[in-house]
C-alpha positions as CSV (number, residue, x, y, z in Angstrom):
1,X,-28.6,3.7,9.7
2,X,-26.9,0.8,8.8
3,X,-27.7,-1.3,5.1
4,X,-28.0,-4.9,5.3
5,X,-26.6,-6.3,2.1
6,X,-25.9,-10.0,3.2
7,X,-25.6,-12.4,5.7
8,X,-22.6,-10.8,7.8
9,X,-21.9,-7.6,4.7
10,X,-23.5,-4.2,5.6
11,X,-23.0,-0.6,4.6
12,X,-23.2,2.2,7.1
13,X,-22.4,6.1,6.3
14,X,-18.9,6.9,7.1
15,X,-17.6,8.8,9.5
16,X,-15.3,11.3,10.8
17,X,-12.9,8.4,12.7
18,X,-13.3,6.1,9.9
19,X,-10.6,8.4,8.2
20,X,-7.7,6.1,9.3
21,X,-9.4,2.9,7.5
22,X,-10.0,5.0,4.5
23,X,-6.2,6.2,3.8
24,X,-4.9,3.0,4.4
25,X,-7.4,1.5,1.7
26,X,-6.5,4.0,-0.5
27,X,-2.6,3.4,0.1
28,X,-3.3,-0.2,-0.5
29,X,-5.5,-0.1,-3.6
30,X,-2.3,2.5,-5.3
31,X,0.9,1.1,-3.6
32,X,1.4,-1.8,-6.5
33,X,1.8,1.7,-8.9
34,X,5.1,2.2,-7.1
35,X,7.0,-1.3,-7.1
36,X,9.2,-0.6,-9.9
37,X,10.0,3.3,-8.7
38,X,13.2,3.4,-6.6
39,X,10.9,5.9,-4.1
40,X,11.9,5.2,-0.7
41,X,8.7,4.0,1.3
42,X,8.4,7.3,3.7
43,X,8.2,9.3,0.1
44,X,5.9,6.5,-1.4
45,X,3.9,7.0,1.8
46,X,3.4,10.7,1.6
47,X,2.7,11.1,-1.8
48,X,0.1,9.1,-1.5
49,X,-1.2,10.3,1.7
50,X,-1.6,13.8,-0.4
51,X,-3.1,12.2,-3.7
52,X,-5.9,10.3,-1.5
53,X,-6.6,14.2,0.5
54,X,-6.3,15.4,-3.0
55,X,-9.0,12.7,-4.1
56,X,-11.5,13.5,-1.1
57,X,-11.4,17.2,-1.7
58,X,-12.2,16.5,-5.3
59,X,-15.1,14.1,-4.6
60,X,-16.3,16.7,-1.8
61,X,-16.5,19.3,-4.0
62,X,-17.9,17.8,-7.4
63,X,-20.1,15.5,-5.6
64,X,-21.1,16.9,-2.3
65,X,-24.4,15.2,-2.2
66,X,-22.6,11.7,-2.7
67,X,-24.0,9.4,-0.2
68,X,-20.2,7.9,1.4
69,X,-20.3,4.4,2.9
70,X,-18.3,2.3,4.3
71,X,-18.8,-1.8,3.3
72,X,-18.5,-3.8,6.9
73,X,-18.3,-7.7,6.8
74,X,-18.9,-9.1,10.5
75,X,-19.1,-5.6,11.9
76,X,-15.4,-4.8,10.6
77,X,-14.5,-2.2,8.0
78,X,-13.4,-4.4,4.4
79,X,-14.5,-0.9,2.1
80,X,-16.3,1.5,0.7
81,X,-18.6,2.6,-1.6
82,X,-19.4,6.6,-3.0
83,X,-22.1,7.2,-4.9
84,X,-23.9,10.5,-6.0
85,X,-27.3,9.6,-6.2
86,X,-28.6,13.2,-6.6
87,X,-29.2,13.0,-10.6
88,X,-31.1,10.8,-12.7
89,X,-28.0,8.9,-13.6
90,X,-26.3,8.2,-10.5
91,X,-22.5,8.5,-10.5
92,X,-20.6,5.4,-8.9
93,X,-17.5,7.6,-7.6
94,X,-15.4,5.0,-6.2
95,X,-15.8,1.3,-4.5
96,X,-12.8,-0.3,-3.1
97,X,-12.2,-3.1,-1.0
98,X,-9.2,-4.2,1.5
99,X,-7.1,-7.0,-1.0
100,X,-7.6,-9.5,1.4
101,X,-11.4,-9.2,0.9
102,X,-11.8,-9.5,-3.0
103,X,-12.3,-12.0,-4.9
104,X,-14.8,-13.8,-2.0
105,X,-18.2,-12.1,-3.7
106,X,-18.7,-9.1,-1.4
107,X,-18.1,-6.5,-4.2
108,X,-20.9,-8.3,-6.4
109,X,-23.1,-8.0,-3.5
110,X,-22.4,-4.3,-2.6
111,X,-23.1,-3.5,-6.8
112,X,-26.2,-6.0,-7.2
113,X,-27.2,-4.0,-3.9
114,X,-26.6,-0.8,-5.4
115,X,-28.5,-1.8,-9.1
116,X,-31.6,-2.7,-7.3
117,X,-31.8,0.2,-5.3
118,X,-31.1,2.4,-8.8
119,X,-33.3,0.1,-10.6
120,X,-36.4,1.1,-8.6
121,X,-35.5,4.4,-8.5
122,X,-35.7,4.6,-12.7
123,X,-32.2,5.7,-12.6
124,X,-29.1,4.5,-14.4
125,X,-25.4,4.7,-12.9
126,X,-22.4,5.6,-14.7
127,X,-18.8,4.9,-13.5
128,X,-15.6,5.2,-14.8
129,X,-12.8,2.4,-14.3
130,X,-9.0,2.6,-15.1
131,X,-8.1,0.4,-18.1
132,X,-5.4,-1.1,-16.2
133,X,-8.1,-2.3,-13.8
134,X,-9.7,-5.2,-16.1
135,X,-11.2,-7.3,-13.3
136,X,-13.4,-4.2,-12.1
137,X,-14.2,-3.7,-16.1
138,X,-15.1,-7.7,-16.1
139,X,-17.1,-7.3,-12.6
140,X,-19.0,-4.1,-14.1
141,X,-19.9,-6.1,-17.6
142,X,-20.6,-9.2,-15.9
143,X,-23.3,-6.9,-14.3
144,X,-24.6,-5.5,-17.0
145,X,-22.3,-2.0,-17.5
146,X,-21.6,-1.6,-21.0
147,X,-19.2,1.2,-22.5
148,X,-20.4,4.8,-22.8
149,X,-19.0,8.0,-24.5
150,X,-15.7,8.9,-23.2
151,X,-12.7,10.9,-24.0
152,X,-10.6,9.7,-21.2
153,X,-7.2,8.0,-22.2
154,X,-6.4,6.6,-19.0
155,X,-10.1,5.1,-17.8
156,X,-13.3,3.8,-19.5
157,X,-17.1,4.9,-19.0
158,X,-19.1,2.5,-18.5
159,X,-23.1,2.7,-17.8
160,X,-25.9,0.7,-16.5
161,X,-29.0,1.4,-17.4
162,X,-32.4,-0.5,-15.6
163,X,-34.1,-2.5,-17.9
């Protein structure tokens, strides 16, 4: 069942040969982390092959309810979107989009989406965002997130509540 989120965006539920798309995403969203290292790119490349196995294993086992999507524009994978809607407050694990794809609206959609459906549900969302990551932090306040309780040094918890 596929999500219809604007003309030409949809969600759909990932699946097993959507692997491929993911780990690149993944790669792409962490590679700028590495510029200044002097790794050699096959060792760049592996390590972060095992951090985004080492993510999914993680998300499986803390979140195995999470409903995992992937965000299609014109029928071709752009990103995706985790989010454990099994609690009253429903955890946004991760949303990610291919570089070439932000900045044109599509994650705005995909979270105004993902309010209103959380919004008639009663139910607030929480997320956490790194701090060196301020144009998500902007995105998520511009949307109404504001900062929650958190002892994490390297991200901030923000949370939406529906009015």
């Amino acid at each position: 069942m596929s999500i219809a989120i604007a003309t030409g965006l949809r969600l759909r539920p990932e699946r097993t040969d959507d692997a491929a798309f993911a780990g690149a995403l993944y790669r792409e969203e962490r590679r700028s982390e590495f510029a200044l290292l002097a790794w050699p790119e096959p060792a760049v490349a592996a390590f972060l092959d095992s951090q985004f196995a080492l993510q999914q294993a993680h998300a499986a086992r803390v979140h195995p309810a999470a409903d995992r999507w992937i965000v299609e524009r014109q029928r071709k994978a752009i990103g995706r979107l985790y989010v454990d809607r099994s609690t009253p407050c429903w955890r946004l694990i991760d949303i990610g989009l291919l570089a070439r794809e932000q900045g044109r609206g599509h994650g705005t959609l995909v979270l105004r989406w993902l309010l209103g459906e959380a919004g008639r549900a009663g139910a607030a969302v929480d997320l956490h965002v790194r701090h060196e990551n301020p144009r998500a932090a902007a995105l998520y306040r511009r949307l109404g997130f504001v900062d929650a309780d958190s002892s994490a040094a390297s991200h901030a918890r923000l949370r939406w509540d529906p009015s």
